[in-house]
N, C-alpha and C positions, 0 to 999 in steps of 0.2 A: 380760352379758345379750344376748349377740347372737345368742344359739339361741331366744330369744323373742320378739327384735326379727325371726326369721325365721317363728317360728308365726306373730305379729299378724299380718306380709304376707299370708300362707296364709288365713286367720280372713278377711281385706278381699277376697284374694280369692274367695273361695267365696261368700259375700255378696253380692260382685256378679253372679257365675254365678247365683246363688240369684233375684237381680231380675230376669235378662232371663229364664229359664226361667218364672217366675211368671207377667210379662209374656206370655208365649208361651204358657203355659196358657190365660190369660184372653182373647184375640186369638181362638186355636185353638177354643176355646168357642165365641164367638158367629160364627164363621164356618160352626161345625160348624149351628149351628142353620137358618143360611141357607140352607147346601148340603142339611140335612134337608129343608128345604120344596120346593128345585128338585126334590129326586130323587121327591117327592112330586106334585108338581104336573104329571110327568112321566108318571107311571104312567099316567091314564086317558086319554088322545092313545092312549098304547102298546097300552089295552087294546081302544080303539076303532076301530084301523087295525086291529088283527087279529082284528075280528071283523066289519068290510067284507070284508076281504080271505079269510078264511074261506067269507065267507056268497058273495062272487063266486068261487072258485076252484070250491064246491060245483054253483053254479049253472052252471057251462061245462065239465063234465067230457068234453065232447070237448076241450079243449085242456089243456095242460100245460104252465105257466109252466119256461122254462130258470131259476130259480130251485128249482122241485122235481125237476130231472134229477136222476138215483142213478146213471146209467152211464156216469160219468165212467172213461179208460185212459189217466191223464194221470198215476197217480201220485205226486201232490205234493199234498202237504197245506200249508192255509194259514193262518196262526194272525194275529188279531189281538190285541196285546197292549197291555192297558191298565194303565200306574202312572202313580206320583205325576210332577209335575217338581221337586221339593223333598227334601228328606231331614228326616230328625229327626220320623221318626213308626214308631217302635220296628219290627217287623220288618214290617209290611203287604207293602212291593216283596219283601222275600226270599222271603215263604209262596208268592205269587202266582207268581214266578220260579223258585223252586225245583221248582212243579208242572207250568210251562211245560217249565222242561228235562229234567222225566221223558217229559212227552206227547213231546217233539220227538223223545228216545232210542230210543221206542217203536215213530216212526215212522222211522227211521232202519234201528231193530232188522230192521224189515218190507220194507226197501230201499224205504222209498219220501221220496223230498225234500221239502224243507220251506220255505217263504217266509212270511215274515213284513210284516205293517204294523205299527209301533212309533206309539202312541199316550204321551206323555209322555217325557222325560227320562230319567229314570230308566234304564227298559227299553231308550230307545233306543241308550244307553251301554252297558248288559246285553248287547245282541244285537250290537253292532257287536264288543264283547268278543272274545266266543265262536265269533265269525265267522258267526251266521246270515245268511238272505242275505235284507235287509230291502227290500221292491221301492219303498216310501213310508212318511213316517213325519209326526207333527204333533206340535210342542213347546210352551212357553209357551202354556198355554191359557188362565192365569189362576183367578182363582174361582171361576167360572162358565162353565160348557160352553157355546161356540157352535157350534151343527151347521155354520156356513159353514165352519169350520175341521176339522169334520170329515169332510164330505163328499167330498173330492179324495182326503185318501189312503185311505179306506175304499174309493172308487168305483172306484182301481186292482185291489182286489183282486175286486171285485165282480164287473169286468170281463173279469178274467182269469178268475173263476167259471166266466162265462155261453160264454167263448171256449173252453172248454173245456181250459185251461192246468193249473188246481186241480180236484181231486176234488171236496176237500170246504173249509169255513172253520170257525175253531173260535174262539171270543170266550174272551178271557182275561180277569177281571177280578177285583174283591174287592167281593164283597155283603156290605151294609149291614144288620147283624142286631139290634144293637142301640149302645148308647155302649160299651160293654167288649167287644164281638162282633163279628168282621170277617171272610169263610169266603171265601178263595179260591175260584173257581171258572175251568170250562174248560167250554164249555158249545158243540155246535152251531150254528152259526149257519147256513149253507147244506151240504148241501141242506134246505130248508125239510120239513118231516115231517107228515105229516098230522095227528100229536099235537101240535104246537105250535100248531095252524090249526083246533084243535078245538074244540066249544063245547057249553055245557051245554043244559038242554032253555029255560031261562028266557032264554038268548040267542040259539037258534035262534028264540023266537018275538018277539022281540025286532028281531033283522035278518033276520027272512024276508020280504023284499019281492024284487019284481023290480027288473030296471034297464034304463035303455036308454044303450046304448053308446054314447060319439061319440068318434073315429072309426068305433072297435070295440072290440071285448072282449077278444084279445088285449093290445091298446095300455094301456087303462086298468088292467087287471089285470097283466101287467107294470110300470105306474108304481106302483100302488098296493104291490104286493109291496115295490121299491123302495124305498117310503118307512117300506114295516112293517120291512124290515133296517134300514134308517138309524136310527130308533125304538128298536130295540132298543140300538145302539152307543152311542145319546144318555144311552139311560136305565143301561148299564152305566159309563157314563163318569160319570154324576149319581150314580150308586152308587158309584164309586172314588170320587170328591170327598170322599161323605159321609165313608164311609171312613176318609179321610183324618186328615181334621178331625178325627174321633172320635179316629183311634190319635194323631195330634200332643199332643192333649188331655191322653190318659192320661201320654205317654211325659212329657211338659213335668210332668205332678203326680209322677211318680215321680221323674225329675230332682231337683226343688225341696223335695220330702222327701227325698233322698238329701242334696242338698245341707245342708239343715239336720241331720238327724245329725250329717255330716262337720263343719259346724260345733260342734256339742255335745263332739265328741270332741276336739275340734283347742283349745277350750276348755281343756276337762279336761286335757288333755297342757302348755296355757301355765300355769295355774294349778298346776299339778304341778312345773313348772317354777322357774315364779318361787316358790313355798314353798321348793323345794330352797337355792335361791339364796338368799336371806335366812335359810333353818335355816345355810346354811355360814359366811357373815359374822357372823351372830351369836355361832355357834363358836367363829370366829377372834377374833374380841374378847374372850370371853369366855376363851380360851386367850392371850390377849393379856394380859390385863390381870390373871391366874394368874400370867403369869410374871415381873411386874413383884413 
């Protein structure tokens, strides 16, 4: 019986595979619920910085935040890319990675170079890979997004923005569509567009006041801009989380019914087994005791 004494091993282990993946379903759940409320409670900050920022870009239209330059001849495009720092959540970092490394081919295609900020682990392993040439990057962010942790290496490329080094920024991230629905995205981020900065008639009367400036209007309308990008990378980063948590979720439930099949079958193969085994001895007895 020692080809059954080797299934039961097999059967003990897939069992135990079978508990921590469960575990990890149930963990991955109510985290996912968590990170649902951040990415939520997130949104209206986002939707209320840009429609200050809006309503004062409108109001100053003799000035033009270096946030909305378009004449950049730096030819270098700059991608912030955000994934997990974990694995075991079914393909989320590949979709997202995979559409990174078309955009970057594209621009490469067009002769023009590419710098990257690596948000997470994951990617920042991806990029260093492939040899893109990453100028700042932030790891170990935990459960929960802290913008102090994102602010330094976002404000690199910011900076390099306004200095005129980068054309353009492009946010890489995976939006939050539902528990089974996760849509990679590649989305503009500077130069800021007058569509992104636009508003309907119920929120132009809504923030149609005046302001008075201190220092001035350049100053505050450059901070403000500022904090509408940081805003946006907050809330794309609260969207991966969710993300996250969702595809961990799914990928831990298919695991854990995978794994029990593979127990039903590794079953059926001992029990096949050990039948076999007792149909032969019985044989031999019974051919035994024939030939007495």
């Amino acid at each position: 019986m020692a080809v059954g004494k080797e299934i039961r091993g097999k059967i003990k282990s897939v069992e135990n595979t079978k508990k921590i993946t469960k575990a990890m379903e149930m963990v991955a759940a109510s985290k996912m619920r968590k990170a649902q409320e951040r990415m939520r409670q997130a949104r209206p900050y986002s939707d209320k910085v840009r429609n200050i920022a809006a309503n004062l870009s409108q109001a100053n239209p003799e000035y033009r935040s270096p946030y909305m330059r378009t004449d950049g001849t730096s030819k270098v495009d700059g991608f912030v890319v955000v994934t997990t720092d974990k694995g075991l959540c079914g393909g989320l970092n590949t979709n997202i990675l995979r559409a990174l490394t078309n955009r970057m081919r594209e621009s490469q295609d067009a002769g023009r170079s590419v710098q990257t900020v690596a948000i997470g682990n994951k990617g920042f392993g991806f990029l260093n890979r492939i040899g893109a040439k990453v100028i700042s990057h932030a790891v170990q962010l935990g459960d929960a997004p802290q913008l102090e942790k994102l602010i330094g290496p976002v404000k690199v490329m910011l900076d390099a923005f306004v200095a005129g080094k980068v054309d353009s920024v492009h946010l890489c991230f995976t939006k939050f569509i539902n528990t089974m629905k996760q849509e990679p995205l590649i989305v503009k981020l500077l130069p800021l567009s007058a569509e992104s900065l636009a508003q309907s008639e119920a929120e132009k009367a809504q923030y149609g006041w005046d302001y008075i400036y201190e220092p001035d209007a350049p100053s505050v309308i450059d901070e403000l801009l500022t904090r509408y990008v940081e805003a946006l990378v907050y809330q794309a980063v609260a969207e991966n989380m969710a993300s996250e948590q969702s595809a961990r979720m799914v990928a831990m439930k298919a695991a854990t019914d995978n794994a029990g099949s593979l127990i039903g079958e590794l079953k059926l193969i001992y029990n096949k087994t050990r039948q076999a085994a007792i149909t032969k001895e019985l044989s031999e007895i019974v051919s035994g005791a024939a030939a007495v």
